[in-house]
VEXDREN-2710 file (C-alpha; in Angstrom, 1 decimal):
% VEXDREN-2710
k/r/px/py/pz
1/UNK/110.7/37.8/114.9
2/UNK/111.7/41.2/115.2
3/UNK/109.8/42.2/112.0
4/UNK/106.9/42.0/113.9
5/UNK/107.3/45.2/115.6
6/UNK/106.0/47.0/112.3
7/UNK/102.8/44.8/111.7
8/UNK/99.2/46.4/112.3
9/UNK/96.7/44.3/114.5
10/UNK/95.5/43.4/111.2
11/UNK/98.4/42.3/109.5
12/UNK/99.3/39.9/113.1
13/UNK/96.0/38.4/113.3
14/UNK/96.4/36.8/110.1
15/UNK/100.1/35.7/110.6
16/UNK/100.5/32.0/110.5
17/UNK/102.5/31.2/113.6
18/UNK/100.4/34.2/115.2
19/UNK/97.0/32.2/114.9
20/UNK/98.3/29.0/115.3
21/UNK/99.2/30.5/119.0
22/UNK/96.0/32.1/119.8
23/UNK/93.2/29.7/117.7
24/UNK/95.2/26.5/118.3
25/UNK/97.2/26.9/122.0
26/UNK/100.4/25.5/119.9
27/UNK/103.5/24.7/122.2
28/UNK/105.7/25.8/120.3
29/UNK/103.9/29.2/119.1
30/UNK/103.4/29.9/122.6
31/UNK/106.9/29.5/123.7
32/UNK/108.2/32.0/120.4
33/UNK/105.3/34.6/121.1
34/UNK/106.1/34.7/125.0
35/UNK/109.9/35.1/124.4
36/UNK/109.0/37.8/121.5
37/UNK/106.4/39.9/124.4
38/UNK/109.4/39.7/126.7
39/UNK/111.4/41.0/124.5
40/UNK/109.2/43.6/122.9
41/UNK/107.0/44.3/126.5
42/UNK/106.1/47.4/124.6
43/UNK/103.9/45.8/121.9
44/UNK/101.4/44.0/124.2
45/UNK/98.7/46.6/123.1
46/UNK/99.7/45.4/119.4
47/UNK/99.0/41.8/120.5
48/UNK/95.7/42.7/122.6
49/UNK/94.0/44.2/119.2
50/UNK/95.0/41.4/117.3
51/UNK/93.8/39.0/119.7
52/UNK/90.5/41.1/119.8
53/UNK/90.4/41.3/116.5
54/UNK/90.6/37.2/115.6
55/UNK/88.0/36.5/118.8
56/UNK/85.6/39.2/117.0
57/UNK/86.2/37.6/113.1
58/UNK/85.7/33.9/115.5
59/UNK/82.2/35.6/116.4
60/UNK/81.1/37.0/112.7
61/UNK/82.0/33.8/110.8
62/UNK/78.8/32.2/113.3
63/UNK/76.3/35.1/111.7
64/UNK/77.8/34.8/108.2
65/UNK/75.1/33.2/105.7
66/UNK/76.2/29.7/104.0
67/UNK/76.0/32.0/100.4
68/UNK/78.3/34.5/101.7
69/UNK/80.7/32.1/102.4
70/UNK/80.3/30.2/99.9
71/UNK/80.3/33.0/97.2
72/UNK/83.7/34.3/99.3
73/UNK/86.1/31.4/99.0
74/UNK/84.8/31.3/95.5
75/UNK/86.1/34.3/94.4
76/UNK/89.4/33.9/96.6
77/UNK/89.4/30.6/95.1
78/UNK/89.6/32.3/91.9
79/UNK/92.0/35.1/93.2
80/UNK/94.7/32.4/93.8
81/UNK/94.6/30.8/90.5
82/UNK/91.6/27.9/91.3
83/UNK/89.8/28.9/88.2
84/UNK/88.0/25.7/87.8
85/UNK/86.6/25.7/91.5
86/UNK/83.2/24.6/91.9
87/UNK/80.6/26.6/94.3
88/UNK/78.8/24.1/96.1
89/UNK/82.0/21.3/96.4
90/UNK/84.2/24.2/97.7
91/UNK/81.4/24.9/100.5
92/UNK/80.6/21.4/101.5
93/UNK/84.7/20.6/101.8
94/UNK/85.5/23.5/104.0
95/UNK/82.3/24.3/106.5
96/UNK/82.1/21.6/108.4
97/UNK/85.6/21.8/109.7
98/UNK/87.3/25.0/108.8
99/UNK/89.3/25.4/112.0
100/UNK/91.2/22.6/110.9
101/UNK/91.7/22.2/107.3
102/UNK/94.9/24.4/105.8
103/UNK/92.2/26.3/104.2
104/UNK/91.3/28.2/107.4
105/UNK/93.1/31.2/106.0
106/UNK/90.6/32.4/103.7
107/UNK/87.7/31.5/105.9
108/UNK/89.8/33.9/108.2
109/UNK/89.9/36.5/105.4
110/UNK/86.4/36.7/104.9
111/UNK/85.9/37.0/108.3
112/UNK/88.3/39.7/109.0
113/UNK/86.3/41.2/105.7
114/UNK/82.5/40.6/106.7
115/UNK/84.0/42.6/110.2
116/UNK/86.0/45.3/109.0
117/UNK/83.4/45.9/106.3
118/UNK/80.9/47.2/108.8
119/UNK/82.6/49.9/110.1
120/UNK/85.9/50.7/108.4
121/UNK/84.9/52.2/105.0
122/UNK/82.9/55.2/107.1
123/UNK/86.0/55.8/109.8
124/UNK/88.2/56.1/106.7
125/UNK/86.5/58.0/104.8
126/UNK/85.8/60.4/107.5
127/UNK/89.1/60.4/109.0
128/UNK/90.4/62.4/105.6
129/UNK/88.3/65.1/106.9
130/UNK/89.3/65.3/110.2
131/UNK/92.4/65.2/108.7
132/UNK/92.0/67.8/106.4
133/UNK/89.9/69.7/109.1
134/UNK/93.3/69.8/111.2
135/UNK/95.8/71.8/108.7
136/UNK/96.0/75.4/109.7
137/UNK/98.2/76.7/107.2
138/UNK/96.1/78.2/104.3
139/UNK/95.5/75.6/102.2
140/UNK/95.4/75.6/97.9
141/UNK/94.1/73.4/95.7
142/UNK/94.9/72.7/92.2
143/UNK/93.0/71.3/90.0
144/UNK/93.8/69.3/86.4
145/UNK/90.0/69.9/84.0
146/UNK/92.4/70.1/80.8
147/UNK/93.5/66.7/78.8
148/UNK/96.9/66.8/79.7
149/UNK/99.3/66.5/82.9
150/UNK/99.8/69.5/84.9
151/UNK/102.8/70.2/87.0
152/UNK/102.3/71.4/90.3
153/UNK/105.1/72.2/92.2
154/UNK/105.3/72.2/96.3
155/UNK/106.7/74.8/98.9
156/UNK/109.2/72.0/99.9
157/UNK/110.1/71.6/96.2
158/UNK/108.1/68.4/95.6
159/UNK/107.1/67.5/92.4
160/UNK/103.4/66.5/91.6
161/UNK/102.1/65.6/87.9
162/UNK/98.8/66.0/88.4
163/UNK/96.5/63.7/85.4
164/UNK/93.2/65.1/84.2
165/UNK/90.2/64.6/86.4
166/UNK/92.1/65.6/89.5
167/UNK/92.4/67.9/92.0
168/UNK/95.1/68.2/95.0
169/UNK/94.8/70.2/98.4
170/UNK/97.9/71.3/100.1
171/UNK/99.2/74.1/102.7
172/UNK/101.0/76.7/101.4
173/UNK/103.4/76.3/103.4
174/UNK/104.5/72.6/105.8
175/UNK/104.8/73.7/109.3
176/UNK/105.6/71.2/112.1
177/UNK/107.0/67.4/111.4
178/UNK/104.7/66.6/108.7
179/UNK/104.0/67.4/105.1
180/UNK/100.2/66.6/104.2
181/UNK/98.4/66.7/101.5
182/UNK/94.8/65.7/99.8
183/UNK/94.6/64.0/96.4
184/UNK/91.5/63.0/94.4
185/UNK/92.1/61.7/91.5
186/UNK/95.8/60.7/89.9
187/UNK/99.2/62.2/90.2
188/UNK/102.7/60.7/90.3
189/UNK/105.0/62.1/93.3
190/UNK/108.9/63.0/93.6
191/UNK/109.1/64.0/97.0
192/UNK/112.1/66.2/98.5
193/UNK/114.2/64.3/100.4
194/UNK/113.6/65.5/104.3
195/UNK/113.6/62.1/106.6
196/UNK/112.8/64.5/109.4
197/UNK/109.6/65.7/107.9
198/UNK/107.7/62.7/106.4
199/UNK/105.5/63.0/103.4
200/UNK/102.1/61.8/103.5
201/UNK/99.6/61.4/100.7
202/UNK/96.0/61.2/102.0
203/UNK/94.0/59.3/99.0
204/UNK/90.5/58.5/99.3
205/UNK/90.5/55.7/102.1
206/UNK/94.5/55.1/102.0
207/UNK/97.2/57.0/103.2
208/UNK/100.7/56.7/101.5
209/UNK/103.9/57.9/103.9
210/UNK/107.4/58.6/102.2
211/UNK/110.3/60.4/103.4
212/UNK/112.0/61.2/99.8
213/UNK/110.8/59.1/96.6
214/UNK/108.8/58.8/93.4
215/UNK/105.8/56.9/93.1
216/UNK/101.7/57.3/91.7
217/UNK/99.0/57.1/93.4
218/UNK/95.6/56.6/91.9
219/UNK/92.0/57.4/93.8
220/UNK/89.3/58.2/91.7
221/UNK/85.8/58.0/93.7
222/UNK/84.1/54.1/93.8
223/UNK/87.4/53.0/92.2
224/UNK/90.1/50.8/93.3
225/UNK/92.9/52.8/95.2
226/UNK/96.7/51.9/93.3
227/UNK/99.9/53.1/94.4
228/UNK/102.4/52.2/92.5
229/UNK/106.5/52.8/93.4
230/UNK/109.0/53.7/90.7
231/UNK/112.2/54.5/93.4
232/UNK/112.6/54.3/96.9
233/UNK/110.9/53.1/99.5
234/UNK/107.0/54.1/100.4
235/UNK/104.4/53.1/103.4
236/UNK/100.9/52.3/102.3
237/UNK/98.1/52.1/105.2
238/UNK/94.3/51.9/105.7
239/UNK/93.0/55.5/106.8
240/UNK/91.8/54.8/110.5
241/UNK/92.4/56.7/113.5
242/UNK/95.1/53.8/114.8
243/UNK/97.0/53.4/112.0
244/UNK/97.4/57.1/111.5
245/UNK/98.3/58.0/115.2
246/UNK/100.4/55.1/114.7
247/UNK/102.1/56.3/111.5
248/UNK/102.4/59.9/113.1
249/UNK/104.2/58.9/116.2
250/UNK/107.1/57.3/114.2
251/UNK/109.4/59.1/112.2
252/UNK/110.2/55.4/110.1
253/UNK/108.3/53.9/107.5
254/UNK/106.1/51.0/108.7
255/UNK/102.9/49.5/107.8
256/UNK/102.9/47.7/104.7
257/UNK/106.3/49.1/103.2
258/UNK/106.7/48.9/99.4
259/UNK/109.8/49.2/97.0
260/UNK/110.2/50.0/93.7
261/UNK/108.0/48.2/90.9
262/UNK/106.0/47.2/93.3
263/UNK/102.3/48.2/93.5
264/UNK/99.6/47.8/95.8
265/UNK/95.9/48.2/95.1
266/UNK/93.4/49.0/97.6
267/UNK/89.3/47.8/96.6
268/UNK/87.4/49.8/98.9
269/UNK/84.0/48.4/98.4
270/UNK/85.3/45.3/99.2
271/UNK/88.5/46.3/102.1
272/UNK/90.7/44.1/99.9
273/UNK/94.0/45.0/100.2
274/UNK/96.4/43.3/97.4
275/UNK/100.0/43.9/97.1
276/UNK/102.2/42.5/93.8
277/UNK/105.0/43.1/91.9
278/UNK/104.7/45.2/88.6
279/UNK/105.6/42.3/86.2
280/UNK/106.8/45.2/83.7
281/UNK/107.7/48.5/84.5
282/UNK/106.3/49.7/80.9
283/UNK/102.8/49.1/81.6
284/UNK/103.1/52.6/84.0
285/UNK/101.7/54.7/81.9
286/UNK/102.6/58.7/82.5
287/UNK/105.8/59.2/80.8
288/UNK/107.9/60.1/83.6
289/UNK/107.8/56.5/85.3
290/UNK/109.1/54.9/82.7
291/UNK/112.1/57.6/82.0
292/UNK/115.0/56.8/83.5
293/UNK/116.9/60.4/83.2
294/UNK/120.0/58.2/82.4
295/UNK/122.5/60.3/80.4
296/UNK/125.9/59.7/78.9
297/UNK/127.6/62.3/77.2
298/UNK/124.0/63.2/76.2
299/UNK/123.7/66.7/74.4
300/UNK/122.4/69.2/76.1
301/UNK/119.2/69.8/74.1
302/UNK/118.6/66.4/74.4
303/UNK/118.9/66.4/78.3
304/UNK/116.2/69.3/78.3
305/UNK/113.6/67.9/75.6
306/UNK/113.8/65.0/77.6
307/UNK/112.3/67.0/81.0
308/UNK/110.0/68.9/78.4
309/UNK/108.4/65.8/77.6
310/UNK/108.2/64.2/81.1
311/UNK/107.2/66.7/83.1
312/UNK/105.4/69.3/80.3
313/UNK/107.1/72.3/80.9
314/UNK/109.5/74.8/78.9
315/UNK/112.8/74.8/78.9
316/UNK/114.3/78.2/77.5
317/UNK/118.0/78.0/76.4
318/UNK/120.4/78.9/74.0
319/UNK/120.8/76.4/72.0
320/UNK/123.6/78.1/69.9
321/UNK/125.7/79.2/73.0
322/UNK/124.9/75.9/74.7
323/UNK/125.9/73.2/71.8
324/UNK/129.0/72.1/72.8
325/UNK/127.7/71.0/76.5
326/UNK/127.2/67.2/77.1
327/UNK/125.9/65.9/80.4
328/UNK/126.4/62.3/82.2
329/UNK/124.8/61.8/85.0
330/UNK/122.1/59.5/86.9
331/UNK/119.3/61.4/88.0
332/UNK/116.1/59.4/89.7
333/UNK/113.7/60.6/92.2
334/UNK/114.6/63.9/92.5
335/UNK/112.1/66.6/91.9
336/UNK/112.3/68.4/88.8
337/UNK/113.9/71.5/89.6
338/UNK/116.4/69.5/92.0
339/UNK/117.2/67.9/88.9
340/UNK/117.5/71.3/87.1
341/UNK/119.9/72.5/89.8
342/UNK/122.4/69.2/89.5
343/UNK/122.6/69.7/85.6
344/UNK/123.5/73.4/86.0
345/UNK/126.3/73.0/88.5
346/UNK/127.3/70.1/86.3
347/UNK/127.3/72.3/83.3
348/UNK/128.1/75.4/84.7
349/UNK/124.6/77.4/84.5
350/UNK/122.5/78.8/86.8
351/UNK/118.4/78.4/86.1
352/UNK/115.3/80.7/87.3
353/UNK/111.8/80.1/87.2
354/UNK/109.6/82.7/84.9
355/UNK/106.1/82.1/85.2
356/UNK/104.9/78.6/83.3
357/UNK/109.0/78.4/82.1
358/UNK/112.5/77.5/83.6
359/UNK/115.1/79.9/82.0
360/UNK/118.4/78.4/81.4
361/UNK/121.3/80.9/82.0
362/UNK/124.5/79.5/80.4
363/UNK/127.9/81.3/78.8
364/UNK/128.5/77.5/76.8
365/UNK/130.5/74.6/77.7
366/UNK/134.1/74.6/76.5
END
């Protein structure tokens, strides 16, 4: 049970064995849940809110109209594949006795929604501009108005393709133990790799936490919030006060963790939180996400129209001097000019940055 330790109160209070303790007084919950406080004494404030948080969705379901309900398993009806559900059957089957019918789960769900609903779309919306309000390193912003991706590239190194439409806020500089920023719109992410200085991406009402990865997030205004991972491992949470302060405090991924090809989608006008597996990885749609920067005794000029294309930038080189070099290597999540650096040393060359181009410096390959 030690996989608990990483839950939110939200995420307990709809675990099976959890409710089954705390709705149902089951023997044999109660034993596993007092061994698991004994053991983890330091998660009793974890179990309090959760508590609290099934004894208040207890309390809504009594003020919820029969055509909210009713209208609510529907549609979760439908979510799980029940597309020939009827309205009024579905109601009159589960009402009367929902504590006890194996159903109880999504009477819980639209509980926990009807209750979060009423207070958690303004504290998370508001909690990106306390946030925001917090940073006191001068902050930039870059904006994408043009029709194609624009590369914007961090103090840390971090790579961002920003898409058109949006805009991203960032220090110039990441002081302390975190690296913030503020995205509205779409980008995808390669984060430098710094375990000691997580990276958080603030979105709309959802705040993704990495440590080193690649992954896009998607937060357009009155649309669903996606993140989607293509390597590594990323944290995806609601923006509250408590799962923030939480997230801060700990140096570790926790929360809902996902991996790659994995996606989760966040619908904020209705707090639904959905998580599923990409069912294939070619349905991503910038470029980069679906290159795998696998090379094999690939030519050189191949190796560099490649980057050109994924991440729109120049490359200048000499392609005469340079046509006898051939790289193989495996490059993933690294941000672009990481990636840069490993095929010089590989190849011998040394790169620099000049203005909108990365200059390639090379005596040939021999």
């Amino acid at each position: 049970m030690l996989h608990y330790r990483n839950f939110l109160p939200e995420e307990l209070a709809a675990d099976p064995s959890f409710r089954r303790w705390v709705l149902f007084n089951n023997p044999a919950d109660e034993a596993l849940w007092a061994e698991w406080l004994e053991q983890n004494p330091d998660k009793l404030e974890l179990v309090d809110r959760a508590r609290n948080f099934l004894a208040s969705t207890e309390a809504a379901f009594d003020r919820i109209s029969d055509e909210e309900v009713a209208n609510e398993i529907y549609r979760l009806s439908h979510a799980i594949g029940e597309n020939h559900a009827k309205k009024s059957s579905i109601w009159l089957r589960f009402r009367p006795n929902w504590y006890h019918m194996a159903a109880s789960v999504l009477i819980l769900m639209f509980a926990g929604w009807w209750y979060n609903k009423q207070t958690l779309s303004q504290k998370q919306s508001d909690q990106y501009k306390v946030i925001l309000s917090q940073i006191k390193e001068p902050l930039i912003e870059a904006v994408n108005s043009g029709k194609e991706a624009k590369l914007v590239i961090l103090e840390d190194g971090s790579s961002v393709l920003l898409q058109p439409d949006s805009r991203i806020t960032y220090p110039s500089r990441f002081e302390g133990r975190k690296r913030e920023v503020f995205l509205r719109g779409e980008a995808f992410f390669e984060v430098a790799k710094n375990p000691d200085k997580p990276f958080y991406v603030y979105a709309h009402t959802l705040a993704t936490k990495v440590l080193g990865t690649s992954f896009k997030v998607s937060a357009f205004d009155d649309q669903e919030v996606k993140v989607v991972v293509k390597t590594g491992k990323v944290s995806v949470f609601p923006m509250t006060k408590e799962a923030i302060a939480s997230q801060h405090a700990d140096d570790k991924l926790g929360g809902m963790v996902l991996t790659p090809n994995q996606q989760i989608t966040f619908a904020p006008n209705e707090l639904r939180l959905t998580r599923s597996l990409i069912p294939d990885p070619k349905v991503l749609e910038l470029p980069i996400q679906r290159q795998s920067f696998e090379f094999k005794g690939t030519p050189i000029t191949e190796v560099f129209a490649a980057l050109e294309k994924s991440y729109g930038v120049k490359i200048v080189f000499d392609a005469e001097v340079m046509q006898n070099c051939y790289l193989t290597a495996s490059l993933s999540d690294e941000p672009l000019f990481e990636k840069i650096s490993l095929i010089c040393k590989t190849i011998g060359a040394q790169y620099e940055q000049l203005d909108a181009s990365i200059i390639i410096n090379s005596k040939g390959c021999y």
